[in-house]
C-alpha positions in Angstrom: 233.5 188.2 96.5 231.9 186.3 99.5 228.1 186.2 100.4 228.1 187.6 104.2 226.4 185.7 106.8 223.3 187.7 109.0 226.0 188.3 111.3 228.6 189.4 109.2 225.7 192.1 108.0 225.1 193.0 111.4 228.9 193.7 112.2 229.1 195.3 109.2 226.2 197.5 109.3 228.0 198.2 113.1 230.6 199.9 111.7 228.6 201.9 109.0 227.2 203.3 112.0 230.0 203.8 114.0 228.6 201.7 116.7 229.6 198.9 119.0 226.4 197.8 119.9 222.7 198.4 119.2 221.5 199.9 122.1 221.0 203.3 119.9 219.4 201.3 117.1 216.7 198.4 118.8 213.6 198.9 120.2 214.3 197.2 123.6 217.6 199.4 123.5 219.7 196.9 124.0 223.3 196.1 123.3 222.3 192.6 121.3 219.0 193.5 119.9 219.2 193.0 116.3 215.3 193.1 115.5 216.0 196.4 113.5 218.3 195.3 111.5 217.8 191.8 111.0 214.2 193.3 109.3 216.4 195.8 107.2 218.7 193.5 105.9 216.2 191.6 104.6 214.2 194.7 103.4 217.6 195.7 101.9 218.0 192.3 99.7 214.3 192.4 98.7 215.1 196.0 97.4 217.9 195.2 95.5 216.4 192.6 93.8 213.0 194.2 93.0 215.7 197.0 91.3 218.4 194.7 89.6 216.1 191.5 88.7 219.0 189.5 89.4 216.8 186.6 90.3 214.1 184.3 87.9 212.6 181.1 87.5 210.0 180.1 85.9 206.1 179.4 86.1 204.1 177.0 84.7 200.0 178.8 84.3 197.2 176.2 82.8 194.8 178.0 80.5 191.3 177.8 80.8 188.7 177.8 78.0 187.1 181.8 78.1 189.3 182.8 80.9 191.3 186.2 80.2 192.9 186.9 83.4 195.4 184.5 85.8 196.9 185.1 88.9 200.9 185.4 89.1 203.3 183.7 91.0 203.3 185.4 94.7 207.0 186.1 94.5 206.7 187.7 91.1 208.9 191.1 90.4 208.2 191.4 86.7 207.7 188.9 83.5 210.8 188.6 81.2 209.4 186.2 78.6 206.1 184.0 78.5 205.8 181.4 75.8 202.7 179.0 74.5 203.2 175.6 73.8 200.6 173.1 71.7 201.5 170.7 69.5 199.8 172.0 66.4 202.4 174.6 66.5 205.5 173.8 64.2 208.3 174.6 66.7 205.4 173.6 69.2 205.5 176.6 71.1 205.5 180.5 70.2 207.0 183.2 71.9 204.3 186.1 73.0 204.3 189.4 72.7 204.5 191.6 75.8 201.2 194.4 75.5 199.8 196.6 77.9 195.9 196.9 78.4 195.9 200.4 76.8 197.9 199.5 74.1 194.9 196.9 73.5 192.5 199.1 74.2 194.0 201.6 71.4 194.8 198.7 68.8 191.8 196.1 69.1 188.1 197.1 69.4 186.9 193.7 71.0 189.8 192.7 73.2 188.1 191.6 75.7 185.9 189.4 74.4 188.2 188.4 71.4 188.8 184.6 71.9 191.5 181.9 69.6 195.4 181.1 70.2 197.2 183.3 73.1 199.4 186.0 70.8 199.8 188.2 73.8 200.5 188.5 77.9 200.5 191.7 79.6 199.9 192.7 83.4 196.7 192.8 85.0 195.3 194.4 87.9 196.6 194.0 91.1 194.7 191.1 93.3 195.3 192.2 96.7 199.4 192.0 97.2 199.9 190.4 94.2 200.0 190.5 90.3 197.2 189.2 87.7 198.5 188.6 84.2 196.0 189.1 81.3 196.0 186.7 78.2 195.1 188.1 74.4 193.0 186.8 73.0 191.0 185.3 75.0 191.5 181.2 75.2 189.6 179.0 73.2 190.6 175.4 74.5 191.4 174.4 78.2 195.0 173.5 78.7 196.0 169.9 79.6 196.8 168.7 82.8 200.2 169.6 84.3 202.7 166.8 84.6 206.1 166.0 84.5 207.9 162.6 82.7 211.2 163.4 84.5 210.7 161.4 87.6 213.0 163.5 89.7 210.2 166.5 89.1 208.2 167.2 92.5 205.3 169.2 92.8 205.4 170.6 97.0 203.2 173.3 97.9 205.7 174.8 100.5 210.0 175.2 100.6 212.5 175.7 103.2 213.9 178.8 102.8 217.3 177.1 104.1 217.2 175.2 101.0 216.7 176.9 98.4 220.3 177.9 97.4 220.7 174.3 96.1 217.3 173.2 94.7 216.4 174.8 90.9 212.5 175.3 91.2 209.7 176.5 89.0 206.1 177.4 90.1 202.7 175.7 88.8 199.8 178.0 88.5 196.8 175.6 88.1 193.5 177.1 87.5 191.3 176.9 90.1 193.5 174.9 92.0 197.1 174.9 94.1 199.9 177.0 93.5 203.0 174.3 93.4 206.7 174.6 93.6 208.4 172.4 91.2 211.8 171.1 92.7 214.1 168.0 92.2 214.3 165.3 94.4 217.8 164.9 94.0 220.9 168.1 94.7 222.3 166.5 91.6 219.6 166.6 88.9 217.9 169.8 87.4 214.7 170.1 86.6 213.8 171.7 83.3 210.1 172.9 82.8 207.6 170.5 81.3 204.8 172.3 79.9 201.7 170.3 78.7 199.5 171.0 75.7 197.9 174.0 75.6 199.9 176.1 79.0 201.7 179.0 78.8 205.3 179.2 80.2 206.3 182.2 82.0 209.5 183.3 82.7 210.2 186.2 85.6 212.1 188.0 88.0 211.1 186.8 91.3 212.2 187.9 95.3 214.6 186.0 97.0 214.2 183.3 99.4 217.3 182.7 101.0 220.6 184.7 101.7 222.9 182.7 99.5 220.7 183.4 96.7 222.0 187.3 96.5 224.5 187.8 93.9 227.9 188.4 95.6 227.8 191.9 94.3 224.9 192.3 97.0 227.0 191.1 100.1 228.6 194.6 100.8 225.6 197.2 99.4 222.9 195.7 102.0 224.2 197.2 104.5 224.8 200.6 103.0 221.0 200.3 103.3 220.1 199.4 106.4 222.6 202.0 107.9 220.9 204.6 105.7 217.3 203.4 107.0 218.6 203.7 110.6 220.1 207.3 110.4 217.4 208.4 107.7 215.2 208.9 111.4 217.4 211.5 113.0 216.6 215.2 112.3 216.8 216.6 109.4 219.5 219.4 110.2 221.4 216.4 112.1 225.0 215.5 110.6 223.4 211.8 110.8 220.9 212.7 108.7 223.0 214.3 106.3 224.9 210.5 106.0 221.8 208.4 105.7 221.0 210.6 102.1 224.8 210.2 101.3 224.1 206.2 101.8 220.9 206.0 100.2 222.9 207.4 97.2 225.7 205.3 97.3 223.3 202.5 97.5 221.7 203.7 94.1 225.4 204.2 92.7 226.2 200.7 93.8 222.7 199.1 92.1 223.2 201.1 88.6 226.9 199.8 88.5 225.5 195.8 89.2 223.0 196.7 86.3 225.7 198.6 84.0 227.7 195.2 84.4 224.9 192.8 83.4 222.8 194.3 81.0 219.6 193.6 82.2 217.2 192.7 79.6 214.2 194.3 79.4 210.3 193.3 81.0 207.0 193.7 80.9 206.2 195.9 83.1 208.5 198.8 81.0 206.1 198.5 78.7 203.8 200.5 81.1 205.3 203.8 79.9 204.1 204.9 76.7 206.6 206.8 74.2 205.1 210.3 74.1 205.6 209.6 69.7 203.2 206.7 70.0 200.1 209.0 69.4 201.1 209.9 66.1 203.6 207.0 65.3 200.3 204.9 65.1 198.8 207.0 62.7 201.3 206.6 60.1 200.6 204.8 56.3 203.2 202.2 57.6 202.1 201.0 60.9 198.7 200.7 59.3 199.8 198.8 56.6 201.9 196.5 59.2 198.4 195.9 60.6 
């Protein structure tokens, strides 16, 4: 299954609309004004992503002594695991539990001020367009330094898009400091993260970059959307109308099948909804005991 080029989304999203040109669907009304749907398709890919997770990397965050709460990577969707590394540990990391803040709030009296070695992540607050992540308890020790021994590591603060389908990057979260990308200096050589003494390592679902980055199952449902966007403006008694819901469900049908096939493992951010048996299920002589 091919990955389709911009204009191979264009033509296709031509015929969805039973169109020859885009003088019915461009602001200038042109024949060649693609403006509309060049912005679609790549609202299209950013919503099938956001809804699949097909796409991760990972993040690198340096903890800071009494510092609960760290800012997420900007391209952040959701967190699928988050690890903590020091060498006092026998394994020299541990895996940490995902939480929520009301979970905490319902399980630990002094959570916010609690203070030792990380057990815990969960997400934060929002800080303007993008995601805080909260650390329990609270640490204790400032984490080292972040460096990399493999000499094909490069810390850049900026990548070209056009790129990215052949370079493997991570992020660096340094506190108080610059947000890196991590990427190898060479096509041929992958960089694994490095994580120094006393970081956590984070790994999520982030938002594309680049085109060739879309799984091929993507290539023919982006343009279900933007066709569905385009016609969603007509009146609502229109027949046109009446196609743009019939696409926006065929979308949908395409994105559940995509996630049927891969089994998408499951994220923080699920955790925000509480089972309504939690109230009681907490009560219990076993969970107590468990505690």
């Amino acid at each position: 299954m091919p990955i389709y080029t911009l204009a191979e989304q264009r033509a296709l999203t031509l015929r969805r609309l039973r169109v020859t040109d885009t003088s019915r669907f461009s602001l200038t009304k042109g024949a060649a004004d693609y403006g509309w749907i060049d912005s679609l398709v790549i609202e299209g890919e950013e919503e099938f992503v956001r809804q699949t997770k097909c796409l991760r990397t990972y993040a690198i965050i340096q903890l800071k002594t009494g510092k609960r709460v760290y800012r997420a990577p900007s391209d952040m969707i959701d967190i699928m695991a988050a690890y903590y590394y020091h060498s006092s540990l026998s394994e020299g990391y541990k895996e940490l539990q995902f939480t929520t803040a009301e979970k905490l709030n319902d399980d630990v009296s002094d959570w916010r001020t609690d203070t030792g070695e990380p057990e815990a992540v969960y997400i934060d607050r929002k800080r303007g367009d993008f995601e805080n992540i909260g650390i329990y308890p609270i640490p204790d020790t400032d984490g080292d330094a972040i460096t990399f021994a493999n000499s094909f590591a490069s810390k850049v603060t900026w990548i070209c898009p056009l790129y990215t389908n052949r370079w493997d990057f991570g992020r660096v979260m340094e506190y108080n400091g610059t947000d890196y990308f991590v990427i190898s200096t060479d096509d041929t050589v992958i960089v694994d993260a490095e994580v120094s003494n006393g970081n956590i390592l984070l790994e999520y679902y982030r938002l594309p970059y680049q085109r060739s980055e879309m799984p091929p199952e993507a290539a023919k449902v982006i343009s279900i959307y933007v066709a569905a966007e385009l016609l969603s403006d007509n009146p609502e008694d229109s027949a046109e109308y009446k196609r743009s819901v019939a696409l926006k469900q065929q979308f949908q049908q395409e994105i559940q099948i995509y996630i049927n096939r891969r089994k998408r493992p499951p994220a923080a951010q699920e955790l925000r909804v509480i089972p309504a048996a939690w109230n009681w299920q907490k009560n219990m002589g076993f969970y107590k005991e468990m505690r």
